[in-house]
C-alpha positions in Angstrom: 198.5 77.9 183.2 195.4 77.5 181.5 194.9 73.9 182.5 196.0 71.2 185.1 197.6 68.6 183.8 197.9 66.8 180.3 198.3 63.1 180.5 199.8 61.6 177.3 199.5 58.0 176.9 202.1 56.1 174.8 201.5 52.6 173.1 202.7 51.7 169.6 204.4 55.3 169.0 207.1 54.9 171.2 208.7 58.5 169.8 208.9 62.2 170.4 208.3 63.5 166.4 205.6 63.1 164.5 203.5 62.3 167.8 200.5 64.4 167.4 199.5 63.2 170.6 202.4 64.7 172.3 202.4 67.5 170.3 198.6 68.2 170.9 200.3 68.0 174.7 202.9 70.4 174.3 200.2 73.4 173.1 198.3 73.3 176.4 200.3 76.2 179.4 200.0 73.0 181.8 202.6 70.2 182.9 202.6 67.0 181.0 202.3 63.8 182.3 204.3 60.5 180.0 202.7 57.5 180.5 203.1 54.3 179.4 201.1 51.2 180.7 202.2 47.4 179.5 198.5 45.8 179.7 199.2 42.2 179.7 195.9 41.4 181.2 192.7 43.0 179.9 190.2 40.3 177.8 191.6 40.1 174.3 194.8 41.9 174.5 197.6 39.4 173.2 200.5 39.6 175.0 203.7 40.2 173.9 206.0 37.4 172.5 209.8 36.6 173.8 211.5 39.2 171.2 208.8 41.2 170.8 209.4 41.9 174.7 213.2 42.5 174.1 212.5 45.0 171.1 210.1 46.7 173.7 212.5 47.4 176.4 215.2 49.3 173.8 212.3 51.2 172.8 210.9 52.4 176.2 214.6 53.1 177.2 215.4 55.1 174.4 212.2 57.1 174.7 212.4 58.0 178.3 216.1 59.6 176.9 214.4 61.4 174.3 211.7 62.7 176.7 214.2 63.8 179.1 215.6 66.2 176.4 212.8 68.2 176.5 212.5 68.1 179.9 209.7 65.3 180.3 209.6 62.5 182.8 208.5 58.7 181.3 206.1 57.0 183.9 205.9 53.2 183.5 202.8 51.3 185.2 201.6 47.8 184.8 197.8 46.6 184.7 194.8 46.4 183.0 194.8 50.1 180.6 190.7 50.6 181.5 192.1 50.8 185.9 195.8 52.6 185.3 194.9 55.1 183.2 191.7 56.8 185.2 193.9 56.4 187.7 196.6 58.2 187.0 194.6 60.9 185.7 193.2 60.6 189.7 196.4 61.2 190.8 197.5 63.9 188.8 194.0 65.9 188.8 194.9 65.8 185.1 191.9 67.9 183.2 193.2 66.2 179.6 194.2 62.9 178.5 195.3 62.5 174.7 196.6 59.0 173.1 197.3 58.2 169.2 194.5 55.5 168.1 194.8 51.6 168.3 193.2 49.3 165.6 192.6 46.3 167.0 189.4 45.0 168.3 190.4 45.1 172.0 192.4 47.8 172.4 189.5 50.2 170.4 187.1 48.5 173.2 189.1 49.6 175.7 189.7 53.2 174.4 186.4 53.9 173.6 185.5 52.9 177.0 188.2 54.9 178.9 186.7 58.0 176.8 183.3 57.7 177.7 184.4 57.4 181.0 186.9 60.2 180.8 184.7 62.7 179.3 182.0 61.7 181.8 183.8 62.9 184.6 184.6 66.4 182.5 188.0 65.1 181.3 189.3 66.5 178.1 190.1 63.5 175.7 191.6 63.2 171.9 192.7 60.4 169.8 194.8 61.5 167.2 196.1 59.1 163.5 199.5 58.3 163.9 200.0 54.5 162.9 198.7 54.0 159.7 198.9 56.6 156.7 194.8 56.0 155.8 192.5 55.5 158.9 190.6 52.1 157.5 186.8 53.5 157.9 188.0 56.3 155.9 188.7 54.0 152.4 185.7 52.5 151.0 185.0 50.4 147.7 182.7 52.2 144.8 179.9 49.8 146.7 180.2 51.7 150.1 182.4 48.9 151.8 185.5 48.0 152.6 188.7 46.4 150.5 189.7 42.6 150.1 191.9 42.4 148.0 195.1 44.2 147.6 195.6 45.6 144.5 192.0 48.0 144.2 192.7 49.3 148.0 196.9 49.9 146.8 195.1 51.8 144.0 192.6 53.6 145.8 195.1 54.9 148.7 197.3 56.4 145.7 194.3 57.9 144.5 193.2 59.9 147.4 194.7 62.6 149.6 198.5 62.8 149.8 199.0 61.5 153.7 199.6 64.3 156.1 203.7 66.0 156.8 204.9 64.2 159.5 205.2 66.5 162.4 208.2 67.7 164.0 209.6 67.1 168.1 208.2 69.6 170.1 209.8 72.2 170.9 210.7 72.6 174.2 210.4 76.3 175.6 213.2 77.3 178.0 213.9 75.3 181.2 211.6 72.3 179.5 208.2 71.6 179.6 206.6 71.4 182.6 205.8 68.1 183.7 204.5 65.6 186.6 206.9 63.0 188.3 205.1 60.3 189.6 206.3 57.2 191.2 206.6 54.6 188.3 207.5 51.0 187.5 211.1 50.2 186.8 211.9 48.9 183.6 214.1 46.0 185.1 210.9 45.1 187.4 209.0 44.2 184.0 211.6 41.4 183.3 210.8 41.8 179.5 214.7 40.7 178.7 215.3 37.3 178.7 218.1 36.0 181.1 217.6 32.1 182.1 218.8 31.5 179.2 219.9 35.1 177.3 218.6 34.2 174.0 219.3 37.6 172.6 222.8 38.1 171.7 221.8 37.6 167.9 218.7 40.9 168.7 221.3 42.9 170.6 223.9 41.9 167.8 221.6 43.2 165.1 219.3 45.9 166.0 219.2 49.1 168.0 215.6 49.8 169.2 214.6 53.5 169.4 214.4 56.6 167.3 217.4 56.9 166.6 218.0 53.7 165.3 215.1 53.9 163.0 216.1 57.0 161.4 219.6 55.9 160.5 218.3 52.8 159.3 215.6 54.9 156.9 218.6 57.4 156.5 220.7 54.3 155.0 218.4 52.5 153.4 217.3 55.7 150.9 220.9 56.5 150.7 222.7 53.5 149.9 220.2 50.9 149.2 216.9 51.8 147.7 217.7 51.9 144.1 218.7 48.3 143.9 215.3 47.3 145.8 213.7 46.0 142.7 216.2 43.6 142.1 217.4 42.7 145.5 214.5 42.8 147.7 214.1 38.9 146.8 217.6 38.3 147.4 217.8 36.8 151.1 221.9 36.8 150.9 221.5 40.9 150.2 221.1 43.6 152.7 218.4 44.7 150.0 215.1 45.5 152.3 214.8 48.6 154.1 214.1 46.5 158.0 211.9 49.2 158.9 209.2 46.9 160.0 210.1 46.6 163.4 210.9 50.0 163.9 207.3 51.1 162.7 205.5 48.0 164.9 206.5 49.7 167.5 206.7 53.6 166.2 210.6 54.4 166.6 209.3 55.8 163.5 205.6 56.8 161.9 204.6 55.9 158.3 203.9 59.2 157.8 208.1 60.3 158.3 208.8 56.7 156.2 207.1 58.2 153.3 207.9 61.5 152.9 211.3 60.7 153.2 211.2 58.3 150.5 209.2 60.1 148.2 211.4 63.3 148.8 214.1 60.7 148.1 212.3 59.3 144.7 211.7 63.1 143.6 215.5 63.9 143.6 216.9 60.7 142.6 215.3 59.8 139.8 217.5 56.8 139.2 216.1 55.1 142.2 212.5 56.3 141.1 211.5 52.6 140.4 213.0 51.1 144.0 211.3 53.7 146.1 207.6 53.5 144.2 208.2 49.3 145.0 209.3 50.2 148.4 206.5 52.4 148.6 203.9 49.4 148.1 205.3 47.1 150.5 204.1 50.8 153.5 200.6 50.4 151.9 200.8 46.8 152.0 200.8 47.5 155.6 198.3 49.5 155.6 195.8 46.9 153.8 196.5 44.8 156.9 195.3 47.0 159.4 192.5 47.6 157.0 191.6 44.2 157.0 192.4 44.0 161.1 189.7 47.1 161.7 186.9 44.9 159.4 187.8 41.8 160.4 188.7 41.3 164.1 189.4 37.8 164.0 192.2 38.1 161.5 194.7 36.1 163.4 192.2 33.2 164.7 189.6 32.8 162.1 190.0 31.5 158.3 188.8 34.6 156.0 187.6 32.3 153.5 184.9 30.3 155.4 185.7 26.8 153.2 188.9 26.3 154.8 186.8 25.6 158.3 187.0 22.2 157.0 190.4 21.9 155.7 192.1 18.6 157.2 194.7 19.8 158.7 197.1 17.5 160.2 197.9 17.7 163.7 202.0 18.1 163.5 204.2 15.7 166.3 206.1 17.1 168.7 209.3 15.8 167.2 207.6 17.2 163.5 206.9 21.2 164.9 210.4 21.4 166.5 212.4 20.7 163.4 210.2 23.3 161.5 210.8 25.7 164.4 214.4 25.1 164.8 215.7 24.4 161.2 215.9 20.7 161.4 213.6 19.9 158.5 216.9 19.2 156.0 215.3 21.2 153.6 218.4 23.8 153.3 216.6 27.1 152.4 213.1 26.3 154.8 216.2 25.8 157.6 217.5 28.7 156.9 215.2 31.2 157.5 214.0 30.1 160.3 217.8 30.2 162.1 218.0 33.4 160.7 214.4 33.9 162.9 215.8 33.1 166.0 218.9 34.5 166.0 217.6 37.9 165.0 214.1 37.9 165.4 213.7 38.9 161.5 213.5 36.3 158.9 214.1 37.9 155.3 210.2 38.4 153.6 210.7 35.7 150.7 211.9 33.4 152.6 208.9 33.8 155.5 206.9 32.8 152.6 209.1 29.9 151.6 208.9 28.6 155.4 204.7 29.6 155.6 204.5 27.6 152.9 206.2 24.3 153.9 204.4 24.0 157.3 201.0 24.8 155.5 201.4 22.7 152.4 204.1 20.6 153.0 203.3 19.3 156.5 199.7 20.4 156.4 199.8 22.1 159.8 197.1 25.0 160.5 198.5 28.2 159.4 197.6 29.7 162.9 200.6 27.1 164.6 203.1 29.1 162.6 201.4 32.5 163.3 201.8 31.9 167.0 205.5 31.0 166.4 206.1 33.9 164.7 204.3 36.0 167.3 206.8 34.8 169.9 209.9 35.3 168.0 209.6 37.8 165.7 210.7 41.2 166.9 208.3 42.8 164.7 205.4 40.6 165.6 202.2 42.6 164.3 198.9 41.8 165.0 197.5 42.9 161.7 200.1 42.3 159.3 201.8 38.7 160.9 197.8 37.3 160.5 197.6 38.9 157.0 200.6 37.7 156.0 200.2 33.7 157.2 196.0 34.1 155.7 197.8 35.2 152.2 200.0 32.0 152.1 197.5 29.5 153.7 195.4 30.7 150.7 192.6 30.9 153.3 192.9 35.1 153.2 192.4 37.7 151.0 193.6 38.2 147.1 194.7 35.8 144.7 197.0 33.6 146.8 195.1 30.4 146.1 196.1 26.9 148.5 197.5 25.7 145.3 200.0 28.3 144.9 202.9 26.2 147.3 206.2 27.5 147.1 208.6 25.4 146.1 212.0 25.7 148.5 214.1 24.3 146.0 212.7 26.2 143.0 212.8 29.1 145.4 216.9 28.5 146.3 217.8 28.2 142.9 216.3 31.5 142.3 216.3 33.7 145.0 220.1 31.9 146.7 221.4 30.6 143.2 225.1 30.8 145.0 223.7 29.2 148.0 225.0 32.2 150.5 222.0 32.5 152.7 222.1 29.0 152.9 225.5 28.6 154.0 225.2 31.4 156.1 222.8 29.8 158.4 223.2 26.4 157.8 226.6 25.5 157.5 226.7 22.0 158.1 224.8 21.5 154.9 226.3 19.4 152.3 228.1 17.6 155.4 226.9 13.9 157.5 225.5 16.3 160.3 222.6 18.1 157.9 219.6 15.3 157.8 217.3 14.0 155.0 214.5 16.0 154.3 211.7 15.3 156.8 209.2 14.9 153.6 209.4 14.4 149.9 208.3 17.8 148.5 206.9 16.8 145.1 204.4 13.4 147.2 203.5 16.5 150.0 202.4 19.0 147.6 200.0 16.3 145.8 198.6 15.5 149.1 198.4 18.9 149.9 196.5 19.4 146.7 194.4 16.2 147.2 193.5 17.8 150.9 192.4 20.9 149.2 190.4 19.1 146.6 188.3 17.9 149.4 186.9 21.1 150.7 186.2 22.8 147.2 
């Protein structure tokens, strides 16, 4: 054996293909140690929300199966990354460590730290792209710096380098890899499922964490339902989106396998040419939010647009917030989506908008309220794209999504729901005594709303 021990350590690439991490692994003549740490504690690291949590559990499960195919042993530890991971490398006289890179202010901290430290002490360490098609120092304006607003960075990804082939599993040589067992956390210990009360029967009902699940969603969605994705993506009734995004939040599947698949997809089906090059937009969407995340730390705490500092928000009543967060507010299609939210942990992407919009102009309430809701009950909670997303609709983010824009929900029914399906779906005691009066008069709110942003112009 030419080396020790290899540690790999997982994080948002909860997979066996297109790991270059693991792969990198797989080329050394040494045993392999899988390691996976759930840092809940080090300075700036946001915790995982409720479903977020439950989507993590299917994921680390169906990993640890996947790993045991080739012969590999998942180790779980708890703690702060910067202590677990130098010790474990300790423990295992491991002469390598190799990860897949993290974006976010904290976690690069923390990585960049653990490699100083690392190499220091003669360690072997790599970092490898894995997460995002277009590493975000890599993309630069015709000025030298970076992208803020959509539509020039959309253009200037298409522009450049094809992204890489995703990689295939490694292939395991006879009798498995060689590998470590250590003593480990069990999954049950981390309590990340929800039992007092089990709030997940909607999750467990609707999604199947893991690999597998991802690629027989991506396998579907190309199949069966990517040539109507112009025309039903809006649609909140249709099964018309691919609901990849949780999958790829936590790396059941890379970006990289997403679109090569689609555009092999788009080169023989010509008919669903136009779906797949819209579907296609939405992954570099994406990507401008963890652009905008590497450039801008403070994405999901700090306006983009410095005016909005002063914006007047109003402080929402306890009473107020709960019948947003619940589907109380008797506006039918706001309602809906966000009983859609919490039984599945998805909402469907026009409506998010729709329900953004009434808690921001509507009710006035500081976008950053709704983007901690969302954090604790969307399954595909994102750091980057879930701050992106609420900035774009506050109007106090990047590209032309003014405060003035204010999405109408009834405008938005008649359109998107004309047969009232999604409503009835998830609201069906609407049209009945038991559905209340709408909590605000839309037309009077949006004026004050307006008025309010007058004020800070």
């Amino acid at each position: 054996m030419t080396g020790s021990t290899t540690l790999v350590w997982f994080r948002d690439d909860l997979r066996v293909r297109d790991n270059p991490a693991l792969t990198a692994a797989a080329k050394r003549d040494a045993p392999i140690v899988c390691l996976y740490v759930l840092d809940d504690e080090s300075a700036g690291v946001r915790p995982l929300g409720g479903a977020s949590r439950w989507w993590l559990h299917g994921s680390l499960e169906a990993l640890a199966g996947e790993l045991e195919e080739l012969g590999l042993t998942l180790t779980l530890r708890r703690g702060p990354a910067a202590e677990v991971v130098p010790a474990v490398v300790s423990e295992t006289s491991a002469d390598a460590a190799f990860w897949n890179r993290r974006y976010g202010d904290a976690e690069r901290a923390i990585d960049t730290e653990l490699k100083s430290g690392l190499r220091a002490d003669g360690i072997e360490v790599q970092s490898f792209q894995a997460s995002v098609l277009v590493e975000p120092w890599t993309i630069q304006t015709g000025q030298g710096g970076w992208y803020k607003v959509f539509t020039p960075f959309y253009k200037a990804v298409l522009a450049g380098p094809p992204p890489r082939q995703p990689l295939p599993a490694p292939a395991a040589p006879d009798g498995g890899f060689h590998h470590r067992r250590l003593d480990g956390d069990d999954l049950a210990d981390w309590a990340l499922l929800p039992t007092r009360p089990d709030w997940a029967e909607g999750l467990r009902d609707r999604w199947r964490p893991g690999s597998a699940g991802a690629r027989h969603r991506l396998s579907s969605f190309l199949r069966a339902g990517i040539g109507a994705y112009p025309d039903e993506h809006d649609l909140p009734a249709e099964d018309g989106t691919s609901s990849l995004s949780p999958h790829l939040r936590f790396g059941d599947v890379s970006p990289f396998e997403v679109w090569h698949a689609t555009d092999r997809h788009r080169a023989g089906a010509p008919a669903d040419a136009a779906g797949a090059s819209a579907f296609l937009r939405q992954i570099v969407w994406r990507e401008f939010a963890y652009h905008l995340l590497y450039h801008l730390p403070s994405l999901g705490t700090e306006n983009m647009r410095e005016e909005f500092d002063a914006f007047p928000w109003v402080k929402p009543s306890a009473p107020d917030l709960e019948a947003w967060q619940q589907g109380r507010t008797g506006i039918p299609l706001v309602d809906a989506g966000m009983r859609e939210l919490w039984r599945t942990g998805v909402m469907h992407n026009r409506v998010r908008m729709v329900v953004a919009s009434f808690l921001v102009k509507n009710l006035r309430v500081d976008w950053r309220v709704g983007e901690a809701w969302f954090w604790d009950t969307l399954v595909d909670a994102d750091a980057a794209s879930n701050a992106l997303n609420w900035q774009w609709v506050a109007g106090s983010g990047p590209d032309a999504a003014p405060y003035f824009r204010v999405f109408n929900p009834e405008l938005q029914a008649e359109k998107f729901d004309p047969h009232g399906e999604y409503v009835k779906r998830w609201v069906p005691e609407f049209g009945t005594a038991d559905y209340p009066e709408p909590m605000v008069d839309l037309k009077e709110s949006r004026r004050a709303a307006l008025d309010a942003y007058a004020s800070i112009r």
